[in-house]
C-alpha positions, -999 to +999 in steps of 0.1 A: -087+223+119-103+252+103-069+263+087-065+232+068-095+227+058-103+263+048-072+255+020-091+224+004-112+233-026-151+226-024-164+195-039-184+199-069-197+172-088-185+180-118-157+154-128-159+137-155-166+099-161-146+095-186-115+112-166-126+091-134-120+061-156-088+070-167-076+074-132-091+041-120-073+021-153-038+032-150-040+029-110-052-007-119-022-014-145+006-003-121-005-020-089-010-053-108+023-053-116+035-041-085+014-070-068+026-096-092+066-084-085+062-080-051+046-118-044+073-134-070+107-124-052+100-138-020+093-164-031+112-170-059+142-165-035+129-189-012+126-215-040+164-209-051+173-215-015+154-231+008+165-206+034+139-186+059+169-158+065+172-154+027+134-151+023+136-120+050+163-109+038+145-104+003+115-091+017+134-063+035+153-055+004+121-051-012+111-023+008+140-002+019+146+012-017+110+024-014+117+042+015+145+058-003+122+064-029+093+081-011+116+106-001+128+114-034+091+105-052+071+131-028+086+164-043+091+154-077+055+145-079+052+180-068+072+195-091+063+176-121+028+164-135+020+127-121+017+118-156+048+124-165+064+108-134+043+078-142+055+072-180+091+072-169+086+048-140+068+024-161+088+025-188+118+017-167+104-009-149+095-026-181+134-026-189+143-039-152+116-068-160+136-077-191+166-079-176+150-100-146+139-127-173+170-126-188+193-130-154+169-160-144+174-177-182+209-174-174+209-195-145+211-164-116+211-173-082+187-156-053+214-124-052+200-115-089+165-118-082+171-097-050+186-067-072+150-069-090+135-068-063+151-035-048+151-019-081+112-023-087+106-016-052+123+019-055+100+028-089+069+009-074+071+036-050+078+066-072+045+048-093+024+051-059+028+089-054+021+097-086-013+077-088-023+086-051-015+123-061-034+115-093-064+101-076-069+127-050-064+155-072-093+135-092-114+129-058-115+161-047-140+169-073-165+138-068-199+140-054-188+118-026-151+115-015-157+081+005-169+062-024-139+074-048-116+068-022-132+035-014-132+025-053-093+033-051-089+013-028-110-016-034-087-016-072-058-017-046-067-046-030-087-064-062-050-062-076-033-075-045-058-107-051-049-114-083-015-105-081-004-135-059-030-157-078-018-151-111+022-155-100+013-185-078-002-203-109+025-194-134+055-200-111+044-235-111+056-230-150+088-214-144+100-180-124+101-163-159+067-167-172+058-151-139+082-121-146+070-121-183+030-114-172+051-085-152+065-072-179+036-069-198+014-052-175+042-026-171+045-020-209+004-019-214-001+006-184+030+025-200+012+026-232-018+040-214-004+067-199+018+077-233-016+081-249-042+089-222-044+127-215-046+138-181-056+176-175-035+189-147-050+186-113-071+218-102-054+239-070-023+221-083-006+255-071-002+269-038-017+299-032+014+322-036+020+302-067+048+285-061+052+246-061+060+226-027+092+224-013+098+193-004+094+168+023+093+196+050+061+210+032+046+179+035+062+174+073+042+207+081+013+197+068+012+164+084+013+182+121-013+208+114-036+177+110-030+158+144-057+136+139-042+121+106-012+118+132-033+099+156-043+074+127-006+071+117+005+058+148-021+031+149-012+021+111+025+020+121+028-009+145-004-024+122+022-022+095+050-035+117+026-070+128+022-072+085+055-066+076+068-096+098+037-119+085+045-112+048+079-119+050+069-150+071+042-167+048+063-183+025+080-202+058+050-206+075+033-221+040+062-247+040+054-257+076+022-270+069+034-291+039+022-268+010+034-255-023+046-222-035+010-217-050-007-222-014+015-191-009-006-172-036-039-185-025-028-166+010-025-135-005-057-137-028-078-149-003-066-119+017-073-092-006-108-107-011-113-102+022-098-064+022-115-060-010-152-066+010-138-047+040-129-017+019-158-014+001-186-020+029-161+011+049-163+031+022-205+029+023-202+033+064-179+058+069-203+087+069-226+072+093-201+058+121-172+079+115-134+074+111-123+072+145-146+042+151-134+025+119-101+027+128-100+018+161-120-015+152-097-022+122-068-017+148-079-043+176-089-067+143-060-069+133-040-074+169-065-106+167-056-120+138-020-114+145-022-138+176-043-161+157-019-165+128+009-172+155-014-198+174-023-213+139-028-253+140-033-262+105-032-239+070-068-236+066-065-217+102-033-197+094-053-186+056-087-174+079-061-154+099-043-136+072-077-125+053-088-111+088-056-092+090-063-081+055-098-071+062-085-050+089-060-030+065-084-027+038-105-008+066-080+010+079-069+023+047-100+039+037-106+053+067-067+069+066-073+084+024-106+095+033-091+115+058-060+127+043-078+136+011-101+159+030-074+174+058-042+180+033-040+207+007-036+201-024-003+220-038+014+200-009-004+164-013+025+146-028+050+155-002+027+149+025+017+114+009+058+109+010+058+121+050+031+097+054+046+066+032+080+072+052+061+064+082+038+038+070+068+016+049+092+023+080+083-012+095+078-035+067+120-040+065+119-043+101+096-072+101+116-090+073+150-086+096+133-096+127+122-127+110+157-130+092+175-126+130+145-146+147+151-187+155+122-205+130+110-219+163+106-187+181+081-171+152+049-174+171+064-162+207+076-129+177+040-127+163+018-127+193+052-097+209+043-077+181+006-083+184+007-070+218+030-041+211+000-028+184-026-029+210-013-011+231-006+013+202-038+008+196-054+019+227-033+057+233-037+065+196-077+060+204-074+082+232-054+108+215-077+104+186-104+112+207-091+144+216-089+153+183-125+143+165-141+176+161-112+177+129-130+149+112-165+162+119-157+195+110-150+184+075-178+168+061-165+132+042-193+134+018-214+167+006-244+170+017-273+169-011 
């Protein structure tokens, strides 16, 4: 991909701490709240009802907004600085959160706590592009692009640990203290970026000077790098087996007799696990490459799928889900890795929107196939779906294949 490559600037290592900091606190502040939001509606929904369908139901309307909002997100992320995309989506999340506490002090029923649930959805996704734009503008310029992109992640999936474990504990209290630590995450981190001052990202411009146009930039540059396509297609049905497991866990927690804070403890215990998988991938990448990372993230996590189906007790269902995680937090560094090196950079955020499209595409579809699913039928689902991203698995490796000199070509760390 000489092309592509050709139009990434050369890493120097000349960023700043100070600035790397910056980028690592307010990535930290929005998905914490994002974690926190995204574990409480589910759940929170399941507790007003008692109903499996409503549960997937809420978990799908969780993520079709941020669909929606990808496609809006990518080229205004382009257009404007991240920054400023950032302040605004915090700030009205903040007021969304308000309103959340209020509705559930009122007495609202599940439809109420669904609205939150799409609205934050939509802005949690306008949040991501800016800080993934952020970030990789940032990464471009640091000694070693695995590591930064494995510290971004590994804040990724730290938050995704406590998340859950923080809104497990407090639901216990009551819904609204849950949505209350929300809120005030999302008014901090808009605090931060009012007063933090973020320089604009360098090559922010294309080269004739003019911003990107929109998805179908990014859409181009997505199929000049047909490896990063090769990689999508694994995540996709990867995404597809989590999407259906994440809407099932609050229904699958029930099963086995626990409480809505075993339901945190799943997710915590699971981003520990992607945490450790995230950061031991980021030190490995250079040395065993990205096609072999993700192929054995890929068949790890077909495995745990079929083990969280065949689950016995909760102790064995928990040891599934972290695997799955582990499997993801791999796979994801081995995807930004690759996409910060292979995608210029006056076209990142609409190709991160191309990408997201793709990538969020299954999550509502595994919240309606466990909404239209019999609650007896789940495991027959799970191991179906398992199957499905094996085979996935297998002719994305092989088209990968054809495609490694891309990733060799461009070196994933600069040599000393």
């Amino acid at each position: 991909m000489p092309a592509v490559a050709s139009s990434t600037p050369p890493i120097t290592p000349s960023v700043p701490p100070e600035l790397i900091r910056r980028v690592h606190a307010l990535r930290a502040g929005d998905r914490l709240t994002t974690s926190i939001v995204d574990y409480l509606v589910p759940v929170l929904v399941y507790q007003l009802t008692g109903s499996a369908t409503w549960a997937g139901v809420a978990f799908a309307a969780e993520w079709i907004p941020r669909i929606v909002a990808i496609g809006l997100g990518g080229p205004l992320v382009d257009r404007l600085r991240p920054r400023v995309v950032l302040l605004a989506v915090t700030l009205a999340r903040t007021i969304l959160l308000t309103g959340g506490m209020a509705a559930l002090a009122a007495g609202a029923g599940a439809p109420a706590i669904v609205v939150l649930g799409v609205a934050c959805g939509f802005l949690a996704k306008v949040a991501y592009l800016a800080t993934e734009t952020l970030g990789a503008a940032v990464g471009r310029g640091h000694r070693d692009q695995a590591r930064f992109q494995g510290v971004q992640t590994a804040i990724d999936q730290a938050c995704a640990m406590v998340g859950p474990l923080v809104g497990g504990v407090l639901l216990v209290v009551g819904g609204q203290i849950g949505l209350g630590a929300a809120l005030a995450l999302s008014l901090i981190t808009a605090l931060l970026v009012a007063v933090v001052r973020m320089p604009p990202p360098a090559g922010a411009e294309g080269r004739d000077g003019r911003r990107s146009r929109g998805l179908r930039a990014g859409a181009r540059a997505l199929r000049a790098a047909p490896a990063l396509c090769w990689l999508l297609a694994g995540l996709v049905t990867m995404n597809l087996l989590t999407g259906l497991l994440q809407a099932a866990v609050p229904v699958i927690v029930s099963s086995h007799g626990r409480s809505a804070a075993a339901t945190g403890a799943v997710w915590s215990i699971g981003a520990a696990a992607s945490l450790l998988a995230a950061l031991l991938c980021a030190r490995r990448l250079g040395r065993v490459g990205v096609p072999a990372i993700a192929l054995s993230a890929s068949l790890t996590a077909a495995a745990a799928g079929v083990g969280a189906a065949l689950a016995g007790t909760y102790a064995q269902f928990v040891a599934s889900m972290a695997l799955l995680a582990a499997a993801e937090g791999a796979a994801l560094v081995a995807l930004r890795t690759t996409r910060a090196r292979l995608i210029p950079q006056h076209v990142f955020g609409s190709t991160v929107a191309v990408m997201a499209l793709v990538l969020l595409a299954p999550m509502p579809v595994g919240g309606l196939l466990l909404a239209a699913a019999p609650r007896a039928g789940l495991p027959a689902l799970l191991i179906a779906v398992a199957l499905l991203h094996t085979a996935v698995t297998v002719i994305a490796a092989f088209g990968l294949r054809r495609h490694r000199h891309s990733l060799t070509a461009v070196p994933l760390s600069p040599t000393p």
